[in-house]
N, C-alpha and C positions, 0 to 999 in steps of 0.2 A: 287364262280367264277370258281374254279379249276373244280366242278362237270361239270357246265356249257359248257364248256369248251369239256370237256370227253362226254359230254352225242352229243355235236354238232360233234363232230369228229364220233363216235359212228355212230351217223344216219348220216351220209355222205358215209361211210364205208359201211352199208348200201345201199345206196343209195336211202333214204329218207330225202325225200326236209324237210331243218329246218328253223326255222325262224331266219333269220337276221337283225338286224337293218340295215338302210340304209346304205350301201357304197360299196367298195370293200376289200376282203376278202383273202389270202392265207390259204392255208391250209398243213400247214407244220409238222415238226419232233416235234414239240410245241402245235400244237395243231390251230386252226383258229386265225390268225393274225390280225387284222386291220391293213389296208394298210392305216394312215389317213395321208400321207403327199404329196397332190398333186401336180405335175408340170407342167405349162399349156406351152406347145411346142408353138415355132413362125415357121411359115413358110416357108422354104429356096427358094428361088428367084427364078425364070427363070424354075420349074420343073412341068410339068404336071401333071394331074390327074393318079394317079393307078388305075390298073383293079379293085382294093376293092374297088374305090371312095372316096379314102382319099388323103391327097394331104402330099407330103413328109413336115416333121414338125422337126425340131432343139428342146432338151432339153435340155438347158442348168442348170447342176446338179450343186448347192455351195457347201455347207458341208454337207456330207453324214454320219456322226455321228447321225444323225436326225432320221434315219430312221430302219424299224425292224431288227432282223438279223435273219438266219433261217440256218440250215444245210443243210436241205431236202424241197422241194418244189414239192409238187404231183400235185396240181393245185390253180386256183383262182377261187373266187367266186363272182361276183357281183350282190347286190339288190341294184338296182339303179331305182327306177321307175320312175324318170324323164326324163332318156332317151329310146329314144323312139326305139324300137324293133332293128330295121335298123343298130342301129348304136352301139348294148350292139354285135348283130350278125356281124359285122364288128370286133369286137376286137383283140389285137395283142399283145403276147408275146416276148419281146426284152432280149439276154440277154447285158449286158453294164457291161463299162470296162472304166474307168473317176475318176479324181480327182479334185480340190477344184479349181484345175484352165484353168481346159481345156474341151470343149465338148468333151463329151463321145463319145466313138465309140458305133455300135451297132449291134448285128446280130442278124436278125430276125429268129424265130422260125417259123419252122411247125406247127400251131396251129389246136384247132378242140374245136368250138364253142358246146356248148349245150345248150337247156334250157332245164331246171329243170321243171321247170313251170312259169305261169306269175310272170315278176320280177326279177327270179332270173336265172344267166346263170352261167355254168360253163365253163370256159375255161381250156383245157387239153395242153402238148405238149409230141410228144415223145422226143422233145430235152431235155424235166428236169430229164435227170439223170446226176449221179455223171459225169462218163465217158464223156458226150457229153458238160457238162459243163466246165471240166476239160480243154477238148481238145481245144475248143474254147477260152478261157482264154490263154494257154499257146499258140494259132498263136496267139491273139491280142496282148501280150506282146513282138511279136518280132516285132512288130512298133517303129521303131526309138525314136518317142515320149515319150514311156515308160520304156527305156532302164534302167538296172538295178533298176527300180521301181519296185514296187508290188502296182498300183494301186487297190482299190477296187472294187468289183464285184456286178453286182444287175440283178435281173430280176425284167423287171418293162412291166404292163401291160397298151399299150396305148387304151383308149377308149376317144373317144368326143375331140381329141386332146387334151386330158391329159394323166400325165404317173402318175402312181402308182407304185412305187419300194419299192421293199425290198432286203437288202444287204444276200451275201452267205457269210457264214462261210470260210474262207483260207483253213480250213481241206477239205470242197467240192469241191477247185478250185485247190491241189494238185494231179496229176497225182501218180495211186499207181504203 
């Protein structure tokens, strides 16, 4: 599993298309993640369509214990061949700052869709660095809400109005 693992990273590094089994994918400090813990968003009332053609969507996140944890997040990877073209090239990079009892807040990323080839896309952002994660973490905690908390952190990728997250490390979310 561990070759596996090294040998997928390897041809990514690369930049040759590897075979995935279906889903969605990080590709972190560890090595290709499975993202397998989906969260399908409801729809917030009264907001129009976006210029991407998605319509604003509420995730409401319970316990976050569930889900991967990663230091470093360079991108994600989706082989998802049920959804169809339109909508893997629609996809969006969130990062989120939420605990067990409150919707998460969310700041969206600069993203930058690829495909790889049929099937599989990659999604980049110049937001997943350390710094730019940091910074973002440290204004969302000056929200009333989370006042001497240290809620947890995730970047979660919405596609088909589901989110895909995976938690950052605290060490990622400290400013050096």
């Amino acid at each position: 599993m561990k070759f596996l693992v090294c040998a997928v990273a390897f041809a990514l590094a690369q930049g040759v298309p590897v075979t995935l089994e279906v889903g969605v994918f990080a590709d972190t400090d560890f090595g290709i993640v499975a993202m397998k813990n989906e969260i399908t968003g409801g729809q917030v009332a009264g907001i129009n369509q976006t210029t991407t053609g998605d319509r604003s969507l509420s995730f409401p996140i319970g316990a976050v214990d569930d889900f991967p944890v990663a230091a470093r997040i360079t991108q994600v990877l989706i082989n998802l061949p049920t959804v169809q073209d339109a909508q893997a090239s629609r996809a969006q990079l969130r990062f989120i700052v939420g605990d067990h009892e409150r919707e998460p807040d969310f700041a969206l990323m600069t993203t930058r869709v690829g495909k790889i080839r049929t099937g599989y896309y990659q999604v980049t952002s110049p937001n997943l660095t350390r710094e730019w994660l940091a910074a973002a973490y440290a204004k969302m905690l000056k929200k009333s809400k989370f006042k001497d908390k240290q809620p947890a952190a995730m970047v979660g990728l919405v596609l088909s109005h589901s989110m895909y997250p995976i938690r950052l490390e605290p060490s990622m979310l400290t400013a050096k």
